[in-house]
HTML snippet that shows the backbone in 3Dmol.js (N, CA, C, O; Angstrom):
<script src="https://3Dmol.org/build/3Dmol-min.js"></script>
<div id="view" style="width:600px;height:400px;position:relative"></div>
<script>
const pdb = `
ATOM      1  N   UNK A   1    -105.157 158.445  53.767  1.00  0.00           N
ATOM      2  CA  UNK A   1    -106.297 158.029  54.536  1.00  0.00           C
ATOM      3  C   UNK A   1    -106.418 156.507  54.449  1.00  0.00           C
ATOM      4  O   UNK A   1    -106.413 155.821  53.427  1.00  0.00           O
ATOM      5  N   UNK A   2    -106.520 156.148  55.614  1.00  0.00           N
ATOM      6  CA  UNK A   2    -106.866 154.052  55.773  1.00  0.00           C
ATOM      7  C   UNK A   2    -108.184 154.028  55.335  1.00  0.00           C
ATOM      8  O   UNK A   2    -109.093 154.835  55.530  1.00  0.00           O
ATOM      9  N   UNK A   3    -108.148 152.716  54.555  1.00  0.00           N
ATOM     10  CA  UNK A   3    -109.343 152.299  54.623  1.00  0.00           C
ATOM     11  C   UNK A   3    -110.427 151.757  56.033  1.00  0.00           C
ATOM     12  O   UNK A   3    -111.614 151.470  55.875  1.00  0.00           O
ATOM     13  N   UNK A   4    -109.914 151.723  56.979  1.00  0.00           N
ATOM     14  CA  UNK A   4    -110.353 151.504  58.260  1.00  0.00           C
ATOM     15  C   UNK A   4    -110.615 153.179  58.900  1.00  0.00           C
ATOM     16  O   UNK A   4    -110.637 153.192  60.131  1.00  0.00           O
ATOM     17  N   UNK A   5    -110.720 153.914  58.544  1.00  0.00           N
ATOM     18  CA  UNK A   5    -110.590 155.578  58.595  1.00  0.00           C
ATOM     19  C   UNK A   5    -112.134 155.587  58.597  1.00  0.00           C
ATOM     20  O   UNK A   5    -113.027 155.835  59.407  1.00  0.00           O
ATOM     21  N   UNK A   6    -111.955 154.929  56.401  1.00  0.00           N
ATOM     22  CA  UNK A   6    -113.110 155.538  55.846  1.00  0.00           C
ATOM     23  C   UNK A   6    -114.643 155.069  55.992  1.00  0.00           C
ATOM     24  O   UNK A   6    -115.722 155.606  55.744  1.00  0.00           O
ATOM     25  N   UNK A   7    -114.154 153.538  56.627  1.00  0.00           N
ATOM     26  CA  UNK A   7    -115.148 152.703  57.063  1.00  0.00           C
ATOM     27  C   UNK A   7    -116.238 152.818  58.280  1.00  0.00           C
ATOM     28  O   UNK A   7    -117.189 152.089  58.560  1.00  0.00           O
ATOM     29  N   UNK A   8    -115.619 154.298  59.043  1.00  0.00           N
ATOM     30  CA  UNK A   8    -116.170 154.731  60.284  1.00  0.00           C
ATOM     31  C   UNK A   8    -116.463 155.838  59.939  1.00  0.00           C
ATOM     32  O   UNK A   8    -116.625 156.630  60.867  1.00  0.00           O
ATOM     33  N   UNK A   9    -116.573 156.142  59.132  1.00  0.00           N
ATOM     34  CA  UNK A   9    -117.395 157.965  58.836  1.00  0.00           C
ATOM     35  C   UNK A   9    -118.639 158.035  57.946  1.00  0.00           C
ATOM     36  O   UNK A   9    -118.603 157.569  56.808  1.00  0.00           O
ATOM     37  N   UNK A  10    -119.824 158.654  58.484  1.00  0.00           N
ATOM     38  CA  UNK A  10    -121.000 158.418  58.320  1.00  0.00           C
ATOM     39  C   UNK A  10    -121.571 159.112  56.634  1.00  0.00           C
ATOM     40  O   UNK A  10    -121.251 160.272  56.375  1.00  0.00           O
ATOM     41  N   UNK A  11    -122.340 158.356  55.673  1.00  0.00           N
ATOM     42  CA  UNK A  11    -122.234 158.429  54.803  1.00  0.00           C
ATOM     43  C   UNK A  11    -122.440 160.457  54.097  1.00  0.00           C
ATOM     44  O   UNK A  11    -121.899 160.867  53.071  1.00  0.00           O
ATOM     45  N   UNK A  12    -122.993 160.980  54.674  1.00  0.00           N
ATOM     46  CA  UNK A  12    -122.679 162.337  54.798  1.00  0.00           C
ATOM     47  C   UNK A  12    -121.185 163.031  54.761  1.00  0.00           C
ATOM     48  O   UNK A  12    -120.749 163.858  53.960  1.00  0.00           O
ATOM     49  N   UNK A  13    -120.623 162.493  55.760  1.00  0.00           N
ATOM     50  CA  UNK A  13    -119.009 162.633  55.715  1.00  0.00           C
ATOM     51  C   UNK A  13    -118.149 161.936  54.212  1.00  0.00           C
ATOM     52  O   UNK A  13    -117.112 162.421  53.759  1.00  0.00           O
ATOM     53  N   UNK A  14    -118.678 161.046  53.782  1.00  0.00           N
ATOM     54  CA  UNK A  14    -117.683 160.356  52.811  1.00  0.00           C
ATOM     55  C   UNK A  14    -118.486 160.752  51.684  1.00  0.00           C
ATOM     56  O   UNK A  14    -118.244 160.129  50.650  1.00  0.00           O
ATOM     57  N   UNK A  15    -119.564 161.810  51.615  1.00  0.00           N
ATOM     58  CA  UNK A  15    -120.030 162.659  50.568  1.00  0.00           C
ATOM     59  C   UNK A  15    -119.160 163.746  50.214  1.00  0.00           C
ATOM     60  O   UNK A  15    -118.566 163.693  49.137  1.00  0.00           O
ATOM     61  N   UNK A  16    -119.012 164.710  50.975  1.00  0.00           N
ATOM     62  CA  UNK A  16    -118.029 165.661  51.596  1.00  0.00           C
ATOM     63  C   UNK A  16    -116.783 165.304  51.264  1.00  0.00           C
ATOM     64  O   UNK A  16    -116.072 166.071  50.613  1.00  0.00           O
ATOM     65  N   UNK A  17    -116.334 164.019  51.694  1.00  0.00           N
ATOM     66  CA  UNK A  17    -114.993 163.912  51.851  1.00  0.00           C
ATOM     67  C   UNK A  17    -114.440 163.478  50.101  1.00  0.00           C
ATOM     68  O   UNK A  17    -113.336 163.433  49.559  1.00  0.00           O
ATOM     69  N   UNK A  18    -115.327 163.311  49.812  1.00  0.00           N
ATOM     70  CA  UNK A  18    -115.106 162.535  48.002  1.00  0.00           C
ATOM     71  C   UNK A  18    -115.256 164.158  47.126  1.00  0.00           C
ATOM     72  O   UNK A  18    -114.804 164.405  46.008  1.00  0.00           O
ATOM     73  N   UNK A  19    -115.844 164.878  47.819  1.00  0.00           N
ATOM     74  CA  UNK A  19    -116.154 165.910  47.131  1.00  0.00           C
ATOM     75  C   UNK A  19    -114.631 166.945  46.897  1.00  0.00           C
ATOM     76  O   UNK A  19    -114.072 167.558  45.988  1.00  0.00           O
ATOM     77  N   UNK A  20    -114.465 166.693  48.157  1.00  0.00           N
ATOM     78  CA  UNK A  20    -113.127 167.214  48.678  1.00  0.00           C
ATOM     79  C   UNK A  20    -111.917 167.005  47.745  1.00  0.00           C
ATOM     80  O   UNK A  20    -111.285 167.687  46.938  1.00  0.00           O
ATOM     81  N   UNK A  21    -111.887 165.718  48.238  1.00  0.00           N
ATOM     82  CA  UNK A  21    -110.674 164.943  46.640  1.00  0.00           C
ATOM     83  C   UNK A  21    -111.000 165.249  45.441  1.00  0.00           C
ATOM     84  O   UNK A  21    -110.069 165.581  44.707  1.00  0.00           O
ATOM     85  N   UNK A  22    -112.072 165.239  44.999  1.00  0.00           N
ATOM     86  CA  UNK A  22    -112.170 165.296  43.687  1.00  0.00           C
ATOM     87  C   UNK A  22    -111.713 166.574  42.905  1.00  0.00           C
ATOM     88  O   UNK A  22    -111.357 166.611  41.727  1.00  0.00           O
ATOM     89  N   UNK A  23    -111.822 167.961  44.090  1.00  0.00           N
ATOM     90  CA  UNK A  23    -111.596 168.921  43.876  1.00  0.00           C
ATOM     91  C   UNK A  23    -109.929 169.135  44.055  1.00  0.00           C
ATOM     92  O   UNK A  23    -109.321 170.135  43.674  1.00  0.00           O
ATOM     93  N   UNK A  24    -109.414 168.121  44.633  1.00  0.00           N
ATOM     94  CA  UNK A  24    -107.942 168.566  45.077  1.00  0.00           C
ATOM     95  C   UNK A  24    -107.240 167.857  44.003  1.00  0.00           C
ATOM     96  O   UNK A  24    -106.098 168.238  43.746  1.00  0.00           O
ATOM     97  N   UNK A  25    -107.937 166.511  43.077  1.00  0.00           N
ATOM     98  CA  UNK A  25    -107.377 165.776  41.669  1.00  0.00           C
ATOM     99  C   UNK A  25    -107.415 166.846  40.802  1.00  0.00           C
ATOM    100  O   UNK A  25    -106.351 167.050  40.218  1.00  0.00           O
ATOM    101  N   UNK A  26    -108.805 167.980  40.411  1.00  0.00           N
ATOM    102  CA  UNK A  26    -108.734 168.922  39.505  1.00  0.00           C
ATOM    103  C   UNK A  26    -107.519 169.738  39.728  1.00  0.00           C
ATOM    104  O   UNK A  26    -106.814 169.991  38.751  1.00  0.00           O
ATOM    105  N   UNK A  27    -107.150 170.233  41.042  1.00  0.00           N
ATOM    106  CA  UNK A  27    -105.916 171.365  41.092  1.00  0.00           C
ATOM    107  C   UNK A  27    -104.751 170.341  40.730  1.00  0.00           C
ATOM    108  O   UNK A  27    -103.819 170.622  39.978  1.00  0.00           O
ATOM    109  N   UNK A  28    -104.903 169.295  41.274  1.00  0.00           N
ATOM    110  CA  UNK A  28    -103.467 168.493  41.209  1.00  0.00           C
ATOM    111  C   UNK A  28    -102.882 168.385  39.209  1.00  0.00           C
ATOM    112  O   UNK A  28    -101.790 168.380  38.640  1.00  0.00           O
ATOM    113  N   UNK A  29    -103.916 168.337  38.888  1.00  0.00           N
ATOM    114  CA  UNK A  29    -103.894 168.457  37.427  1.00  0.00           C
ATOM    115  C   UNK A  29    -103.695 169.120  36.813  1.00  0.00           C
ATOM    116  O   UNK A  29    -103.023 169.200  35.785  1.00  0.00           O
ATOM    117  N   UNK A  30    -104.471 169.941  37.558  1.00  0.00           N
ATOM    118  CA  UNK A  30    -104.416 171.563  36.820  1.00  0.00           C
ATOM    119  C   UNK A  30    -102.630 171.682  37.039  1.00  0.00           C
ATOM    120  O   UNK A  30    -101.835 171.511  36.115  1.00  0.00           O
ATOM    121  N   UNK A  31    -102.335 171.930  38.114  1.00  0.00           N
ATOM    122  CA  UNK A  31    -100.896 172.054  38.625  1.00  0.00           C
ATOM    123  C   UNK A  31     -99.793 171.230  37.642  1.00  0.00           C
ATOM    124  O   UNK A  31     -98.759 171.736  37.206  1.00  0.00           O
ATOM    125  N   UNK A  32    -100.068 170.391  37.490  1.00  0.00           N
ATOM    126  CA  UNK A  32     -99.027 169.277  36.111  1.00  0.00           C
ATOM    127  C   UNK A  32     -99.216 169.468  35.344  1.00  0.00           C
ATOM    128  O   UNK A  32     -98.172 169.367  34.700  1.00  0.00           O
ATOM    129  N   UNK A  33    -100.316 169.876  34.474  1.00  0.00           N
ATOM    130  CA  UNK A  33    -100.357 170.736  33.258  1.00  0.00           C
ATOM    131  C   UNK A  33     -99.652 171.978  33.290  1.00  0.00           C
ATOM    132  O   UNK A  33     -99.123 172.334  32.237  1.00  0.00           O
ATOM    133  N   UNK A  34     -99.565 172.565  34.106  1.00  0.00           N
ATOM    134  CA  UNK A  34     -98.611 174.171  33.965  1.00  0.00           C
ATOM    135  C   UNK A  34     -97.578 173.945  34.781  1.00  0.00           C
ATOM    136  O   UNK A  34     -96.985 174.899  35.284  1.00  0.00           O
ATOM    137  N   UNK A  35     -97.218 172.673  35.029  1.00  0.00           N
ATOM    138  CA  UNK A  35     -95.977 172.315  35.688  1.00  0.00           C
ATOM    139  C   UNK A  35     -95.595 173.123  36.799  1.00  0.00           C
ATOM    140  O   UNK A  35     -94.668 173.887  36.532  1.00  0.00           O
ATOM    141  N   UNK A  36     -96.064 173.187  38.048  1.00  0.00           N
ATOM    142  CA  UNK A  36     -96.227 173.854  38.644  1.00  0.00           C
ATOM    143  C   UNK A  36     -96.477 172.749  39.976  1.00  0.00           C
ATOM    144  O   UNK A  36     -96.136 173.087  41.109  1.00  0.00           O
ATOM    145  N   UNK A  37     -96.939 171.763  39.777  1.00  0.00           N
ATOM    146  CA  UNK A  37     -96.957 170.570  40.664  1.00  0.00           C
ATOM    147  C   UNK A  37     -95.372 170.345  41.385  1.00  0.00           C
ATOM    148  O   UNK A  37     -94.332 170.289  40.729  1.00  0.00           O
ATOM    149  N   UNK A  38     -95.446 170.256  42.569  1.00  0.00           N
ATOM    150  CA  UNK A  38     -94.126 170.061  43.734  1.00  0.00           C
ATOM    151  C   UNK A  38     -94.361 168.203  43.879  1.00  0.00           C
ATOM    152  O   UNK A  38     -93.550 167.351  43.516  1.00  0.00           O
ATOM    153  N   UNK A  39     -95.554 167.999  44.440  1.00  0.00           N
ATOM    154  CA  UNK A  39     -95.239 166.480  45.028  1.00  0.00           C
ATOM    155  C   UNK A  39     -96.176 165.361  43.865  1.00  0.00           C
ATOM    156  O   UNK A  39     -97.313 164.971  44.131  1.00  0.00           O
ATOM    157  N   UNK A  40     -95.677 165.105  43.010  1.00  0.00           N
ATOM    158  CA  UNK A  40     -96.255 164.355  41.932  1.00  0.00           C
ATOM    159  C   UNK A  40     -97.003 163.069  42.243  1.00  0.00           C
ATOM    160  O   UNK A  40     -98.077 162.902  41.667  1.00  0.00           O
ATOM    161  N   UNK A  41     -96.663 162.349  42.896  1.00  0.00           N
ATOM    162  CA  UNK A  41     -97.162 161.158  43.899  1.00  0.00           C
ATOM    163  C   UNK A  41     -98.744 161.396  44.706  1.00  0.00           C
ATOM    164  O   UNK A  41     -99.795 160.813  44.973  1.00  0.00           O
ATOM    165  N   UNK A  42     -98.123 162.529  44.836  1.00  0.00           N
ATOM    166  CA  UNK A  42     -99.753 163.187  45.970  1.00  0.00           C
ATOM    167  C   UNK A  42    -101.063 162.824  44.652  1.00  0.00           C
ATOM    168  O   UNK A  42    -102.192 162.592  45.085  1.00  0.00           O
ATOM    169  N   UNK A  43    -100.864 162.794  43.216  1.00  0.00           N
ATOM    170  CA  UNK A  43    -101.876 162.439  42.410  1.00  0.00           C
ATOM    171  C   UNK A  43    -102.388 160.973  42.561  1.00  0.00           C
ATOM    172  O   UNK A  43    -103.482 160.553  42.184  1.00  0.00           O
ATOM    173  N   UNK A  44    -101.697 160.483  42.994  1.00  0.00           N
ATOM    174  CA  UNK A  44    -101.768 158.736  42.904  1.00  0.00           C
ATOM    175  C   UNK A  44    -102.497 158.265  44.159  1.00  0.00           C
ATOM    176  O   UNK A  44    -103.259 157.298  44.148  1.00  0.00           O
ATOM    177  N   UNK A  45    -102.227 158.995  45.243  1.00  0.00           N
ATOM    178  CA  UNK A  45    -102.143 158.913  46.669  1.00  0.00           C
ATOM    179  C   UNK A  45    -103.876 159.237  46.728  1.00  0.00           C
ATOM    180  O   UNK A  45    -104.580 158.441  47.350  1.00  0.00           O
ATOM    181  N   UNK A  46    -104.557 160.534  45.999  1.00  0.00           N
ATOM    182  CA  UNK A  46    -105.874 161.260  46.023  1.00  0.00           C
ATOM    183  C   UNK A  46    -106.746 159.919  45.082  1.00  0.00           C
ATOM    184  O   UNK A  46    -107.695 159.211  45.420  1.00  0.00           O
ATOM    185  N   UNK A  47    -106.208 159.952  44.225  1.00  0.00           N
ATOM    186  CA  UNK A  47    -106.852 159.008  43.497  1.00  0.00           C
ATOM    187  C   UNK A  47    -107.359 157.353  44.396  1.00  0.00           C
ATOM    188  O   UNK A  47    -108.479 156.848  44.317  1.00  0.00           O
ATOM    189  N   UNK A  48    -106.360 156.881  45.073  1.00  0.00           N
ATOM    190  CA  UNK A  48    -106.262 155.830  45.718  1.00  0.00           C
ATOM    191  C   UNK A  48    -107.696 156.020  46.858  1.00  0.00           C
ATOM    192  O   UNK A  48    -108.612 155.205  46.964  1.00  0.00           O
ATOM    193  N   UNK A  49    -107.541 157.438  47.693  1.00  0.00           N
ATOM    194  CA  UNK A  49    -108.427 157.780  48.358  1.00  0.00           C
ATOM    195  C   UNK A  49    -109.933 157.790  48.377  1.00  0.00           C
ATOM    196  O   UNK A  49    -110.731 157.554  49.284  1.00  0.00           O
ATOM    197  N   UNK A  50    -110.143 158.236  46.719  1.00  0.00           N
ATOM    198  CA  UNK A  50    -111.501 158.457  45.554  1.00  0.00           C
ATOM    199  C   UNK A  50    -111.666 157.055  45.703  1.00  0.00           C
ATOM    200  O   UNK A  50    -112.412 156.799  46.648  1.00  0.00           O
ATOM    201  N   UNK A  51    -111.174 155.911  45.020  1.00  0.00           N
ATOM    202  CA  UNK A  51    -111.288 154.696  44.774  1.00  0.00           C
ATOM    203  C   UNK A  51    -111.937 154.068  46.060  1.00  0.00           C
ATOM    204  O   UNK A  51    -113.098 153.665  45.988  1.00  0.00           O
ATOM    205  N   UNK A  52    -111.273 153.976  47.164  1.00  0.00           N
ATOM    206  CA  UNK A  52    -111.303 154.003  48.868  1.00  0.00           C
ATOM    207  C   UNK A  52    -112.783 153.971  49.282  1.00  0.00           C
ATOM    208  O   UNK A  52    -113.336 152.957  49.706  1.00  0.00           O
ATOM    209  N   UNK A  53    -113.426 155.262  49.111  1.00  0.00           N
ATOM    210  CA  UNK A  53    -114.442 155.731  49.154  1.00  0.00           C
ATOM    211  C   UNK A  53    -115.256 155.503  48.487  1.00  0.00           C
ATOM    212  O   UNK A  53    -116.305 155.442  49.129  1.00  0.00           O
ATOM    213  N   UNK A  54    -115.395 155.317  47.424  1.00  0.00           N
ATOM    214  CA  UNK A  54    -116.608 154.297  46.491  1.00  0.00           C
ATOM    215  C   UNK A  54    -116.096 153.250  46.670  1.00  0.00           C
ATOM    216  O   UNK A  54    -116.889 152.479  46.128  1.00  0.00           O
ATOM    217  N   UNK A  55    -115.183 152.583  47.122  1.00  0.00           N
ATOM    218  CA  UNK A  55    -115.676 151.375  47.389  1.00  0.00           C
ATOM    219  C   UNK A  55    -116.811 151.028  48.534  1.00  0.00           C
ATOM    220  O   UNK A  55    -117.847 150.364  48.549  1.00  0.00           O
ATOM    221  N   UNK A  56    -116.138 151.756  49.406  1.00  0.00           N
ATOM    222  CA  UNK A  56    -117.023 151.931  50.850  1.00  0.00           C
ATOM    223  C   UNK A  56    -118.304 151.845  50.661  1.00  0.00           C
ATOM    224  O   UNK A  56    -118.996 151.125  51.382  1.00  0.00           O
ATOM    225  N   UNK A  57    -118.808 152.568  49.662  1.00  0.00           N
ATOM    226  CA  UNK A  57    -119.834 153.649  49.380  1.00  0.00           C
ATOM    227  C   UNK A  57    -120.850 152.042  48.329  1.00  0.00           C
ATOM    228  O   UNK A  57    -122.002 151.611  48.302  1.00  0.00           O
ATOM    229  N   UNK A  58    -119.990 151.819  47.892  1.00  0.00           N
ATOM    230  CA  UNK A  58    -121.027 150.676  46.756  1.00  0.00           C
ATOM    231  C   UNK A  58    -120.902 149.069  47.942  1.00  0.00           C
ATOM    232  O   UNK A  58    -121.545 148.046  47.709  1.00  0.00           O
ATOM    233  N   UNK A  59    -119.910 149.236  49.195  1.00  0.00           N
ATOM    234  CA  UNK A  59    -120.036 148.021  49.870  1.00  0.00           C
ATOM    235  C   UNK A  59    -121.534 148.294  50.689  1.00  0.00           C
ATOM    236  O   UNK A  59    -122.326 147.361  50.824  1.00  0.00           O
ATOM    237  N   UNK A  60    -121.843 149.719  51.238  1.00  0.00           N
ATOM    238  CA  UNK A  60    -123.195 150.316  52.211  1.00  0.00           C
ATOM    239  C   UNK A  60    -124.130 150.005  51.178  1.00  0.00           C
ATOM    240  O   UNK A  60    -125.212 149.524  51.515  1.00  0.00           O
ATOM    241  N   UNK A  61    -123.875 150.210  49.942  1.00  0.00           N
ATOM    242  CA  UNK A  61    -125.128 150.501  49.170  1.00  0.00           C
ATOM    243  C   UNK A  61    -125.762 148.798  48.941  1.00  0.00           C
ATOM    244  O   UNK A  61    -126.983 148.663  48.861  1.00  0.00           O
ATOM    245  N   UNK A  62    -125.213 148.052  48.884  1.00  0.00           N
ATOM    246  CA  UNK A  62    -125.218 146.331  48.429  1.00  0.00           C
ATOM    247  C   UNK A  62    -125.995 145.905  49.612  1.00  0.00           C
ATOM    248  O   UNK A  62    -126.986 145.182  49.509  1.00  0.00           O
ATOM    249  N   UNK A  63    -125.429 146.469  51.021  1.00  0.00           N
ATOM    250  CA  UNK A  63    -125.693 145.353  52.276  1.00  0.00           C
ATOM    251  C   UNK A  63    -127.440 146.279  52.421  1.00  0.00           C
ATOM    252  O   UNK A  63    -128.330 145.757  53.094  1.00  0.00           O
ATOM    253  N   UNK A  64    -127.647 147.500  51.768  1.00  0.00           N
ATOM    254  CA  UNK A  64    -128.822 148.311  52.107  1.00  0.00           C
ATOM    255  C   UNK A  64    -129.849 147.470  51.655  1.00  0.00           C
ATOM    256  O   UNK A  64    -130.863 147.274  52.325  1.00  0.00           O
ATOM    257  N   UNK A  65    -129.577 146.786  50.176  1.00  0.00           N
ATOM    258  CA  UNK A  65    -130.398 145.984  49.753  1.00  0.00           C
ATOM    259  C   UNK A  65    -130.456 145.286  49.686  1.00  0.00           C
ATOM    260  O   UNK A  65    -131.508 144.905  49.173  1.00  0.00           O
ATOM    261  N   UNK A  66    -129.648 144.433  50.015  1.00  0.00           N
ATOM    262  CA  UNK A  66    -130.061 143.128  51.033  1.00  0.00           C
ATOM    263  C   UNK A  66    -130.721 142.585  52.015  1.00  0.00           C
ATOM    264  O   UNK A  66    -130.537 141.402  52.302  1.00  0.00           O
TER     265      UNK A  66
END
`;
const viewer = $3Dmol.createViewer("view");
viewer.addModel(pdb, "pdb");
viewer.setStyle({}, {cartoon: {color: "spectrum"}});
viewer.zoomTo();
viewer.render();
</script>
């Protein structure tokens, strides 16, 4: 996901959408712990996404109070 993606989806959506990842880092984990994980990268990739999104999320929250 671009950061130009995440920058156009309304803060409801990037509630959802963080919720989403966060749940797909637990399986991804879960999955490498019982070695059972296929695309190892895809952890780095979700994570990057999480990060993405709070950033977004603490850039809306700054300009709110301003």
């Amino acid at each position: 996901m671009k950061a130009s993606e995440i920058k156009f989806m309304s803060d409801p959506e990037l509630q959802t959408k963080l919720a989403e990842l966060k749940q797909e880092l637990f399986n991804l984990r879960f999955q490498l712990a019982v070695n059972q994980l296929d695309n190892p990268t895809r952890i780095k990739a979700v994570k990057k996404d999480i990060a993405r999104i709070k950033t977004v999320q603490r850039e809306r929250q700054l300009t709110a109070e301003n």
